[in-house]
Structure formats: structure tokens, C-alpha cells
C-alpha positions in Angstrom: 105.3 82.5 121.4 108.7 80.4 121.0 108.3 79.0 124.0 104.3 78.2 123.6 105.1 76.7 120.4 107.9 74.1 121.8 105.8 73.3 125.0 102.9 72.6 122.3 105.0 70.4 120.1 107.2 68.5 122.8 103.0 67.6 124.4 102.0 66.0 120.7 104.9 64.5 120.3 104.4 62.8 124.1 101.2 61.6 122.6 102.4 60.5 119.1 105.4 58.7 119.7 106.8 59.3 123.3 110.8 59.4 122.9 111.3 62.5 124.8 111.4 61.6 128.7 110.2 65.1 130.0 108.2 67.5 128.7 110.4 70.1 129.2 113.0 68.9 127.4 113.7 70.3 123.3 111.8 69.4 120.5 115.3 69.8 118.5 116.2 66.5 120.1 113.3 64.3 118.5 114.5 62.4 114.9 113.5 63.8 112.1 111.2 60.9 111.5 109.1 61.8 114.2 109.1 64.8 113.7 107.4 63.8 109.9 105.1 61.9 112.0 103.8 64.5 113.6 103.6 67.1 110.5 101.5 64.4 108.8 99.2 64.0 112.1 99.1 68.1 112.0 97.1 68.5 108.2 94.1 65.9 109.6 94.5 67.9 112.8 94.1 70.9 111.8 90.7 69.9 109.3 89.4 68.7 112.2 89.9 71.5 114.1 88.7 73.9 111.5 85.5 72.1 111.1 84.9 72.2 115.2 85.2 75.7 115.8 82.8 76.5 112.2 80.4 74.4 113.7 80.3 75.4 117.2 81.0 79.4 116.8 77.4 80.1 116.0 76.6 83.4 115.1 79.2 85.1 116.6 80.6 87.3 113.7 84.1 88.2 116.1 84.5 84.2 116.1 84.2 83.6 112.4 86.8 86.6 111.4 89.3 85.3 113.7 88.7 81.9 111.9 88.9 83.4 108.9 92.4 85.5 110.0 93.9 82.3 111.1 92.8 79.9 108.1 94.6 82.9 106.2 98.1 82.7 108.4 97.5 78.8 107.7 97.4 79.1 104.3 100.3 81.8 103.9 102.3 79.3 106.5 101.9 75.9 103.7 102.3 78.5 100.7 106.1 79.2 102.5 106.4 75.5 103.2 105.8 74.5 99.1 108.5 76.4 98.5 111.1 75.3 101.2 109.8 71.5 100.5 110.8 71.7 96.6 114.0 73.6 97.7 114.7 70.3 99.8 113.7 68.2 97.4 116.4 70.0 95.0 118.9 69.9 97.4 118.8 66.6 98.1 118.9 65.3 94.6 115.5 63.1 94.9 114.9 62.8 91.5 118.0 60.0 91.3 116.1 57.6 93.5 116.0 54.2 92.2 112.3 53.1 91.9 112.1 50.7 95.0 112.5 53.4 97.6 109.8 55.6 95.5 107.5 53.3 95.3 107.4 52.4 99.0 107.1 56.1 99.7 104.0 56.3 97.6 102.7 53.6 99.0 103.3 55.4 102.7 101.8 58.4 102.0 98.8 56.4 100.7 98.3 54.9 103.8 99.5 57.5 106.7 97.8 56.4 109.5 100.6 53.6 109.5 103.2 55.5 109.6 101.8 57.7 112.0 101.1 55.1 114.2 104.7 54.1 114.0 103.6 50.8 112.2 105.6 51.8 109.1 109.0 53.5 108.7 110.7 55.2 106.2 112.6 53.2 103.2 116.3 53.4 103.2 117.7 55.9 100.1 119.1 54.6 97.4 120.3 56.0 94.3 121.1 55.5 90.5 124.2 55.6 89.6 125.3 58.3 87.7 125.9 56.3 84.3 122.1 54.6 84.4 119.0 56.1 83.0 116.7 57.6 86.2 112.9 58.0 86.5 113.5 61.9 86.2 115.3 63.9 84.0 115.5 66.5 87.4 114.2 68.0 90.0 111.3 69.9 87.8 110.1 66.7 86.1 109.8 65.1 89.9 108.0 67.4 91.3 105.4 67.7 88.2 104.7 63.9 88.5 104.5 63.1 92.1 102.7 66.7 93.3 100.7 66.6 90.3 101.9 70.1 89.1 102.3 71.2 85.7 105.8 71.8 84.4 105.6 75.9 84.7 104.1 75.4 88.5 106.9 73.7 89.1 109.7 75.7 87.9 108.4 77.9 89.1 108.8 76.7 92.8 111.9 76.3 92.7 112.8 79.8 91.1 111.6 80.9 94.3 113.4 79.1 96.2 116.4 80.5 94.5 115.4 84.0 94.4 114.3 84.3 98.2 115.2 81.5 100.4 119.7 81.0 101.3 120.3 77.3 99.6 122.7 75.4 98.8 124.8 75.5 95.6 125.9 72.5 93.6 129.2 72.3 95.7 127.4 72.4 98.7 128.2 76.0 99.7 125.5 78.3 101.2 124.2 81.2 98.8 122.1 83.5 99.7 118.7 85.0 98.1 118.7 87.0 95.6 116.3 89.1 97.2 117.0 89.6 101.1 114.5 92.4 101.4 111.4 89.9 99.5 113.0 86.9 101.2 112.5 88.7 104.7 108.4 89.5 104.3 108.6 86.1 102.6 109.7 84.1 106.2 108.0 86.3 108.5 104.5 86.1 107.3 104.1 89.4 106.9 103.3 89.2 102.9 101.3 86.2 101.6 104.0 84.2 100.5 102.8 83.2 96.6 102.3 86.9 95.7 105.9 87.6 97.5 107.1 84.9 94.9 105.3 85.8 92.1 107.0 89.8 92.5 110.3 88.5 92.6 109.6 86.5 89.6 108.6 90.3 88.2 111.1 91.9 89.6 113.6 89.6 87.6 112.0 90.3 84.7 113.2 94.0 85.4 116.2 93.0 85.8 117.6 94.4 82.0 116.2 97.7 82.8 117.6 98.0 85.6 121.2 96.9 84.3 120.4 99.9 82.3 120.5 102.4 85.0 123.6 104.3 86.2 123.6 102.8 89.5 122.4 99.2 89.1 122.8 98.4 92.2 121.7 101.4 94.2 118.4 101.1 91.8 117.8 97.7 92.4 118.2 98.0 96.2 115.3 101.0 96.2 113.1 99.2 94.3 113.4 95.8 95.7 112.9 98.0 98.9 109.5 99.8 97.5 108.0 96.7 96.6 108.7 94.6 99.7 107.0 97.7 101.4 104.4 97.4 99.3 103.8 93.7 100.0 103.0 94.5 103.4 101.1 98.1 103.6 99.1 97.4 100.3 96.6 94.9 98.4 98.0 92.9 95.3 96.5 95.7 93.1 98.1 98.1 94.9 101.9 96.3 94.5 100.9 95.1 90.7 100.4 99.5 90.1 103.9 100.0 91.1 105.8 97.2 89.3 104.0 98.3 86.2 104.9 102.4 86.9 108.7 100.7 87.7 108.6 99.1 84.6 107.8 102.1 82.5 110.3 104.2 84.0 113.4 101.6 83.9 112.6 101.6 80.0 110.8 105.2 78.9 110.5 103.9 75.3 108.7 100.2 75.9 105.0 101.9 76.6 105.0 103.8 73.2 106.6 100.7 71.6 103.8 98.3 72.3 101.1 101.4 71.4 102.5 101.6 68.2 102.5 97.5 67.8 98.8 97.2 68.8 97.5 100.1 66.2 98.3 97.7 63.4 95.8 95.5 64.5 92.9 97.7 65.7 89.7 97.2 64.3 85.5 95.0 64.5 85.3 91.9 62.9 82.6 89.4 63.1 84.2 86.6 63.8 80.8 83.7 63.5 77.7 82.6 64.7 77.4 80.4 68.0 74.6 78.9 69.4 74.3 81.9 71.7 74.7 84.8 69.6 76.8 86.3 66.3 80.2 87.0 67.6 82.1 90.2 66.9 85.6 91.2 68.0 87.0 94.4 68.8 90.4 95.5 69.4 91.4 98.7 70.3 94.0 101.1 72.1 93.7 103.0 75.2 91.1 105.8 73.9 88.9 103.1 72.5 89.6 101.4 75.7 88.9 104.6 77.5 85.9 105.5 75.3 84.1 101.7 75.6 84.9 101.8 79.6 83.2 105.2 80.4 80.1 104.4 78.3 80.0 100.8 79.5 79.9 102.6 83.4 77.8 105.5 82.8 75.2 103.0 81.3 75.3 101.0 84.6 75.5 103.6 86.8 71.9 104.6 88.1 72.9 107.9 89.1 73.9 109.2 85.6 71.8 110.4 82.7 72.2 107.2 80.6 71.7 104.6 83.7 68.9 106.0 84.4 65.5 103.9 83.3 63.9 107.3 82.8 66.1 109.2 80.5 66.8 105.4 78.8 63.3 105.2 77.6 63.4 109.0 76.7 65.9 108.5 74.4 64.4 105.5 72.9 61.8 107.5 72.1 63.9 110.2 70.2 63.4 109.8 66.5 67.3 110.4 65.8 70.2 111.2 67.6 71.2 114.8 67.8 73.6 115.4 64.9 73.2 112.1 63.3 71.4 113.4 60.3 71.5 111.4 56.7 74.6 113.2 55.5 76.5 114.3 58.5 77.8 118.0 58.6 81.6 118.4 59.0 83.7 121.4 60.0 84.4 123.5 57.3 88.2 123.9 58.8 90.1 121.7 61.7 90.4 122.1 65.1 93.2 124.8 66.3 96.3 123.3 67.6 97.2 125.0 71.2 100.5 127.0 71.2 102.2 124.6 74.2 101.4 121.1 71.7 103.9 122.6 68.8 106.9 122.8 70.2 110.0 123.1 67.9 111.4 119.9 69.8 108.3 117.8 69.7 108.6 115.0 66.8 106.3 115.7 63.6 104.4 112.1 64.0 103.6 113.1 68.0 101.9 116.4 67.1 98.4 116.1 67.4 96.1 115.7 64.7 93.0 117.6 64.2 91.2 115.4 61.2 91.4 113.0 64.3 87.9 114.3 65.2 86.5 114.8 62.2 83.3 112.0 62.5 82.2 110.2 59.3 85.5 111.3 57.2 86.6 108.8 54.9 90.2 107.5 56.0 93.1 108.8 53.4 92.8 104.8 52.2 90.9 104.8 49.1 87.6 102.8 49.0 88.7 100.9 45.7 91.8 99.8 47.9 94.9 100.9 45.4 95.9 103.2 48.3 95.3 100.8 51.2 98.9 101.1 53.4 99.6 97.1 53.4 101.8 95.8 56.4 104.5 93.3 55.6 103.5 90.0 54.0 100.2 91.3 54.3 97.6 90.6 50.6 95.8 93.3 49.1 92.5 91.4 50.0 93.9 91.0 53.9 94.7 94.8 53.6 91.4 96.0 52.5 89.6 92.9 55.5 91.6 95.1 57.9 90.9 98.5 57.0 86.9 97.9 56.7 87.5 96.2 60.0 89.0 99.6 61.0 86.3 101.5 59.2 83.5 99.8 60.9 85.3 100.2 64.6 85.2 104.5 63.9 81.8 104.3 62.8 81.1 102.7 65.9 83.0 104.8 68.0 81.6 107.8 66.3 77.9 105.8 67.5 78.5 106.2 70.9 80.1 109.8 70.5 76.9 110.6 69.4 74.7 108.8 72.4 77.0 110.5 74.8 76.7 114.1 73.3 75.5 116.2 76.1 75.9 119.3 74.3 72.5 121.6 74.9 72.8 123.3 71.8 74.1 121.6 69.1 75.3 123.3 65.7 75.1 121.2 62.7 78.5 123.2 61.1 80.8 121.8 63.8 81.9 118.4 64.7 80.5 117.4 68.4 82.7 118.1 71.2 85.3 115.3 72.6 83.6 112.5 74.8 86.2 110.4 75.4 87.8 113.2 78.9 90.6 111.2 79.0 92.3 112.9 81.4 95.8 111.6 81.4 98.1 112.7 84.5 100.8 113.6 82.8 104.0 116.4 83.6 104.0 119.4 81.7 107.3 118.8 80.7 106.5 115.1 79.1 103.4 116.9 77.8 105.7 119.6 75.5 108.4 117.2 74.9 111.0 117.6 77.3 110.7 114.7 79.3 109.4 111.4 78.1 107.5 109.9 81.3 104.2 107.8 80.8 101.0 109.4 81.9 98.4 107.3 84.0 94.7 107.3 82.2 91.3 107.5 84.6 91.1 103.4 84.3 94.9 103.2 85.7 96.2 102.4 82.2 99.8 103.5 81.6 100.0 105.9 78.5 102.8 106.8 76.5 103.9 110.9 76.3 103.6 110.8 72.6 100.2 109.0 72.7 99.0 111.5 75.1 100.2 114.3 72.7 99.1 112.8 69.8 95.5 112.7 71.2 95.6 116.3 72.8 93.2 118.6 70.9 90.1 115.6 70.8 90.3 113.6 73.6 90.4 116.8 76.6 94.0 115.6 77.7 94.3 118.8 79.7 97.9 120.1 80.7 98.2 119.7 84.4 97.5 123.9 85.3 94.1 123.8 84.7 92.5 126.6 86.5 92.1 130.0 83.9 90.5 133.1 84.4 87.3 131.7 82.7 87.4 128.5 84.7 88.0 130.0 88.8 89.2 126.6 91.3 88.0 128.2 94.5 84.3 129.6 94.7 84.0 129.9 98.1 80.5 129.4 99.8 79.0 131.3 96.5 78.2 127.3 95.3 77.0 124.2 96.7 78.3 122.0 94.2 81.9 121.8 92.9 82.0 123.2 89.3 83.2 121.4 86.3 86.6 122.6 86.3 87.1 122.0 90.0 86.1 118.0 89.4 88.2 117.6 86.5 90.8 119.8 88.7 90.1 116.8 91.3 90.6 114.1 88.6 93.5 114.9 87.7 94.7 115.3 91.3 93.3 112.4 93.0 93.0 109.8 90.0 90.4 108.0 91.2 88.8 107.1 94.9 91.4 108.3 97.6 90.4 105.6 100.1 93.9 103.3 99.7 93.0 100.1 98.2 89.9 101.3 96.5 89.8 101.2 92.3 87.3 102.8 91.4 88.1 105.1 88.5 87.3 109.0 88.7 84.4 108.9 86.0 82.7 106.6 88.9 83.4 108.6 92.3 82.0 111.8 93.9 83.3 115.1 94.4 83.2 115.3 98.8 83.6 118.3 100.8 85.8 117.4 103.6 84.3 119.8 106.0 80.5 119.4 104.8 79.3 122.5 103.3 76.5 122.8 105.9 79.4 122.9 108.7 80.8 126.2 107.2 82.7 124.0 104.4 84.1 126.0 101.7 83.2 124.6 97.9 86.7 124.9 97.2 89.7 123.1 95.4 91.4 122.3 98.7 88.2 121.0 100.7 87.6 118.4 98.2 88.3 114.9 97.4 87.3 112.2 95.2 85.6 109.3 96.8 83.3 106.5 95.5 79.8 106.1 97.0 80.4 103.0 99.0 83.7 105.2 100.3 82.1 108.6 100.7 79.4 107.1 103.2 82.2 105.4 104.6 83.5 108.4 105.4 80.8 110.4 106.6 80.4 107.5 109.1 83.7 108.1 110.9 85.4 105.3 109.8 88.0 107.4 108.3 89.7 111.0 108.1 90.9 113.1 105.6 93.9 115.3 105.7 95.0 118.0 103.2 98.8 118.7 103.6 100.1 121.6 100.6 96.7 120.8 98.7 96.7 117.2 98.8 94.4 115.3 100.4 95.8 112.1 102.7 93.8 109.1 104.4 94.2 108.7 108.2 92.3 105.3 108.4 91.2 103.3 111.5 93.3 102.1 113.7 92.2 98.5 112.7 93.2 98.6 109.4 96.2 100.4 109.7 97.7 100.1 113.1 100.9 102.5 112.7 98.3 105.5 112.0 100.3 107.0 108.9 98.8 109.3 106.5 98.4 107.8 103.0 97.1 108.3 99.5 95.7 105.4 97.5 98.7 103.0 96.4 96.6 102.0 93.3 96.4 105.5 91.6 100.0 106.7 93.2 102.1 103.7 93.6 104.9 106.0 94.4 103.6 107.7 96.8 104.9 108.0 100.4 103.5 107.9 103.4 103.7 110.1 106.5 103.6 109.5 109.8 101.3 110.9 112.6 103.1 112.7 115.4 
């Protein structure tokens, strides 16, 4: 390919400007203005080019992926080549040219058939002198006027060039990149070079946490490893997963710290009329969140109970909601607190609650607002704006509770049974206190250990054994269809989809047999996985397999999409997760 490549430039340079008396000889040799000559000749090239072969493939669909592939290598090839141009343009001090020598190169690059003909040249340098006011206050402020950037864009350019390209330092000495690791899949291709730069750009961000650490540098280098890994096996989702799991662990306390920031502010307000509507806004935490996301899906899904037109117009035709009577019934006493969520170490405020479940209750704030728990600054009227907001946003909440009530025999006595199944992956050990790492929700939301406990008894956070006695995991071929327990068994396990790359949630996929049950498949735990629809028919055509290894199940995934054949989970629910190769 080296050798390809030179034999390919030395032949347009023969026909741009020929200075080079054989072929054969190096294109290393040609001046660097020809060489400019022929990088501008290469961009209305390669347009050209592009537009040939779209309109001459026809309907060959092998012709227009390889387009696509290459148009792809292109653009990851001139995303690597913003950043090394601004690094030049840096190191070279541009933004002290005088305006005569500007102005002629604007008026080049206007016109570059001239110069590509060889009917212009280049204007000389010439700088200010260090005691006269310049154009540009630096190398930022250049490259937002003449590239047409905005300030940010720019800065951000050149941070990349200093985190993952060697440059040179202000006494001309070489330094190297911050990252080698990100600067390496940055050069070769191998990652698409803007989201290489936008990860170190995260990375840095992580940097206090990782000062934090024992080992500093040992940490950094496994991480910056991990996600340079990452940039090349998995999709953007995929590598933004594990920088936010990294994050969480580098500072254990920062998750539960911005929970606690955003309760102050949940709540529904109507917030005007538009021409297109009357505008309410809702803000919420994670079980809202949750809550909102599983309703909003179950509505849309055609397969379920509430997507479907039928049972839609069945309940429109209900005269009330089941349990929504005029005067709602509530439990005479709260819900029971499990022995595990009271342990003598656990904090009093992460204990779970059990009035959190009791629908319809008036909060502990008075109605007449003296007892209305006012935030800092905050005016009695702003106080009692906020809690009605709040008011209104469980009331709403407790709406949907109701719609999504499947229970077959309802009891007026008792409050309705939890809705929200967020099943949070969590240790046991965070669960009870011991440790303090974040759980990961159905919707691949981060949650806090102390949020997780705190919401416990109402919104089914199961602790991670969850077979019992009254709930058996493996029921041989005495069932066609996976029970209850076993699915929620396989959301906790799997997350979500197992295909790697794919999102979708748990709440959205199917529980497969991996040897179908009419093949002598067992309806068991460990011949199951989670797999979306568009997934699950993927994989009944062939185009993957499925390997359990000690009860988990792995992707083996054609060859095309992942030519060294190594067994993987999906990145996006297990960013940490390793992969293993094939023997």
C-alpha cells in the first residue's frame, strides 16, 4: 500500500506540475508547494470522483457499500487532517501575520485553479513585530475567523492536538501526547477520529478522579487502555456507557450527589399557551424517568396489552379505572420493610420508605403552606408554586399507576401493587450498605446505592438472588414459555438485548430459547436470553450464535462484523465486560 500510494502521487504530480524527472523517483523530494498544489487538486478530485462511481454503479448494492465504506475512511482521513492542520497552524505562530500576506492568501484560495495551475504562488511570510497590535489575539481567534468556526470548535481543535498528536512546545522541543494509546487509534484510522478526540476531551475531564486513586498512574493507563479498545470493537453508545460507568466509580459519591440536587426541583408546571398547544413541564428523577419510559413503550408497542388497538378501545370503554374510586382506599398499615434493607450500618435517610407508595396521601406539607419546607432564598409563595407543582406530578404518576394496574383481582383495602419494575443491577453488598457502587436501571441510567435502597419496597428493585422456593428458575420442558421470575431473572442478567451494539431496553425485548424448545430446548434459566424482535429473528436466521459460558450468555457474531471471531456481551449494558476469544 506504501508503495501504491507513492507510485499514485509521484503519477499526479507528473501531470500537475512535472518537477520530478522519473516516475520512480520519491515524492519526499517534491517542494512543499507542490505538494499543496496537488492536495488542493485532490478535494475537486475526489467530488468528482464520488459523483462518477454513484452514478455509474447502478443497482449494484456490493458497489454502493464499498462507496459508502470508503466515503467513511475519507471522512475519518480529513477529520485527522483538521486536527493536524490547526496543530500547524499553532506551531507556526500564523496568527502574527501582517495583513498583506493574509490577504493574498485569501485571495488564493478564492481562486485555486490559479494556483493549481502554477499561475499563482504563495506570498512570502511576514510578521508583526512583537511590540505592534496583530489581527489575532492567537491561534484560537484565527482559526474561528478564517475557517468559520465558533470559538469552542476551535479550542477545541487544538486541545486535541495537544492531547493526542507529539507537538511542539513553546521552546521548540517535541512533547508527546497526552494520550499514546487514543493518539494511536487516532493516526491509524482505526477509530473515527472526532469521537477519538471528543473521549480524550472526557477522559480529561476524569482526570481529578483519577488523581484520586491510589495508583494514578496505573489507573489512568487501564482506563485510557479500555476506552481506546472500545473506540475500535464498539459503536459511540457503546464507548459513551463506559466513560459514564468509569466516571461513577472514580467518584462513588457524584451519582447520589446530583440525585439529591435534582429532587429539589421535581415537579408539572404549565408553563403557557403556543399556537400549537398549552405547554406543560415535567421534571423528574430516575423512577419518574423510569415510570414515564415504560408506559411511553408499552403504549407504542403493538404486542402489549396497552399498544394494542383492541384492548385501547376496551378500556376507553371502561367507566372507571380499577381502584380509582371518588375517595380512594388506602392501606390501613405500611408496607413491611425486608430484613436485608435494615441493616444496622445502612444510613436512616437511605432506608426505604413505605408511605412512598401510599397513592393519593397528602404530602407531610400542609395545604395552608405554614409547613411548606422552603429551600434557600426561596418565598413562601415560590414554596407553595413548587410543592403544588410536586403535588400535581404524583397525582399524575399515581394516573398512570392506575392505567398500568394489571392486577386480576383487585382489593379496594390495599394500595395497588408497584408498576414502576425498576430492576436496578445492583451488588448485594451496595444493596445492604457495604459497598457503595451505582446500579444500572432497565433504560441504562446510572443509579445511586442509596437511591436504589431508598426505592426498595415500591419500585420491585429485587436483590440480585432472585430465585425462592415459591419462584423455581429452571422448569424444564414442563413449560413453553419462560415464567415471570425467569424473565425478570433474565433482566437482571442480560440488561437489555444481548446482540452488542443493540439498545433496546429489557421492558422491549423477548425472552429466546437458545436451543428452540421444539428441538428438545429446555425452558430454563440457562437456555435463555434477552433479544429484541428485530435481533431475535436475526438470530433465528443464522446470522449469529449464542454461547452460554458459567450461565451467561455471549455473542459469537458473523465473521463480517467481527472478524477476530471473539465471544462478547453487549458493550452498552456491560461496558466492562470482556471479551473472549474463540480457540
Amino acid at each position: 500500500m506504501a508503495a501504491l500510494t507513492t507510485a499514485g502521487l509521484a503519477e499526479l504530480q507528473q501531470v500537475l506540475a512535472p518537477s520530478i524527472e522519473t516516475p520512480d523517483e520519491s515524492i519526499s523530494e517534491v517542494p512543499v508547494d507542490d505538494k499543496l498544489r496537488l492536495l488542493a487538486l485532490l478535494n475537486p478530485v475526489l467530488k468528482r470522483l464520488v459523483d462518477d462511481i454513484a452514478a455509474e454503479l447502478g443497482s449494484s448494492a456490493v458497489r454502493s457499500l464499498l462507496l459508502a465504506m470508503l466515503a467513511e475512511d475519507l471522512s475519518r482521513t480529513t477529520g485527522r487532517a483538521q486536527i493536524v492542520a490547526a496543530g500547524k497552524v499553532d506551531d507556526t505562530n500564523a496568527h502574527t501575520m501582517t495583513q498583506e500576506p493574509l490577504s493574498e492568501l485569501i485571495e488564493l484560495h478564492n481562486h485555486l485553479e490559479n494556483f493549481i495551475g502554477g499561475a499563482s504562488t504563495l506570498p512570502t511570510d511576514h510578521y508583526h513585530s512583537p511590540s505592534t497590535k496583530m489581527l489575532f489575539r492567537d491561534s484560537h481567534d484565527l482559526l474561528k475567523d478564517r475557517l468559520h468556526l465558533s470559538y469552542t470548535a476551535a479550542k477545541k481543535r487544538l486541545l486535541t492536538r495537544d492531547l493526542l498528536l507529539p507537538h511542539a512546545g513553546f521552546n521548540g522541543a517535541l512533547i508527546s501526547p497526552r494520550y499514546k494509546e487514543l493518539g494511536r487509534v487516532f493516526n491509524d484510522g482505526t477509530a473515527d477520529p472526532l469521537e477519538a478526540a471528543g473521549t480524550a476531551r472526557r477522559l480529561l475531564a476524569l482526570q481529578p478522579g483519577i488523581d484520586a486513586q491510589q495508583d494514578p498512574d496505573s489507573t489512568a493507563e487501564r482506563i485510557e487502555k479500555q476506552v481506546a479498545d472500545s473506540l475500535t470493537s464498539r459503536n459511540q453508545s457503546g464507548t459513551g456507557q463506559l466513560l459514564k460507568l468509569i466516571s461513577s466509580q472514580l467518584d462513588d459519591t457524584a451519582l447520589e450527589r446530583s440525585e439529591k440536587q435534582m429532587e429539589d426541583h421535581f415537579g408539572l408546571e404549565f408553563k403557557g399557551k403556543r399556537p400549537h398547544g398549552f405547554i406543560w413541564e415535567l421534571c423528574t428523577g430516575t423512577s419518574g424517568h423510569e415510570l414515564l419510559t415504560t408506559f411511553s413503550d408499552e403504549l407504542s408497542n403493538p404486542r402489549s396489552k396497552s399498544g394494542s388497538t383492541s384492548e385501547a378501545q376496551e378500556a376507553l370503554e371502561q367507566p372507571a379505572l380499577p381502584g380509582m374510586d371518588s375517595s380512594p382506599q388506602l392501606s390501613p398499615e405500611p408496607n413491611i420493610i425486608p430484613a436485608w434493607a435494615v441493616s444496622p450500618d445502612m444510613p436512616m435517610d437511605e432506608r426505604p420508605r413505605a408511605e412512598f407508595s401510599d397513592l393519593g396521601q397528602v404530602p407531610p406539607a400542609d395545604i395552608q403552606g405554614t409547613q411548606i419546607p422552603m429551600l434557600p432564598g426561596e418565598t413562601l409563595a415560590a414554596a407553595r408554586s413548587r410543592s403544588k407543582a410536586r403535588n400535581l406530578l404524583q397525582a399524575f404518576f399515581d394516573a398512570i399507576r392506575c392505567t398500568m394496574n394489571r392486577d386480576p383481582d383487585p382489593t379496594g383495602n390495599l394500595p395497588m401493587k408497584p408498576n414502576i419494575d425498576l430492576v436496578v443491577t445492583i451488588s448485594w453488598d451496595s444493596l445492604i450498605g457495604k459497598l457503595n457502587d451505582p446500579g444500572i436501571s432497565n433504560h441504562g441510567h446510572l443509579v445511586s446505592a442509596g437511591y436504589a435502597r431508598r426505592l426498595a419496597c415500591v419500585a420491585n428493585v429485587l436483590p440480585a438472588v432472585l430465585g425462592t422456593e415459591s419462584q423455581p428458575l429452571d422448569l424444564g420442558r414442563t413449560q413453553r414459555f419462560f415464567s415471570r421470575a425467569q424473565r425478570r431473572a433474565m433482566a437482571l442478567r442480560d440488561r437489555g438485548c444481548i446482540n452488542p451494539g443493540c439498545t433496546m431496553a429489557a421492558h422491549r425485548c423477548e425472552a429466546n430459547h437458545i436451543q428452540p424448545w421444539y428441538l428438545g430446548g429446555k425452558t430454563d434459566l440457562s437456555n435463555g436470553a434477552l433479544l429484541c424482535p428485530i435481533c431475535h429473528a436475526s438470530f433465528h436466521a443464522g446470522h449469529f450464535k449464542i454461547v452460554v459460558l458459567k450461565s451467561i450468555p455471549y455473542v459469537l457474531q458473523d465473521k463480517v462484523l467481527d472478524p477476530e471471531q471473539r465471544l462478547r456481551r453487549n458493550w452498552f449494558f456491560h461496558p466492562q465486560s470482556d471479551s473472549i476469544h474463540v480457540s
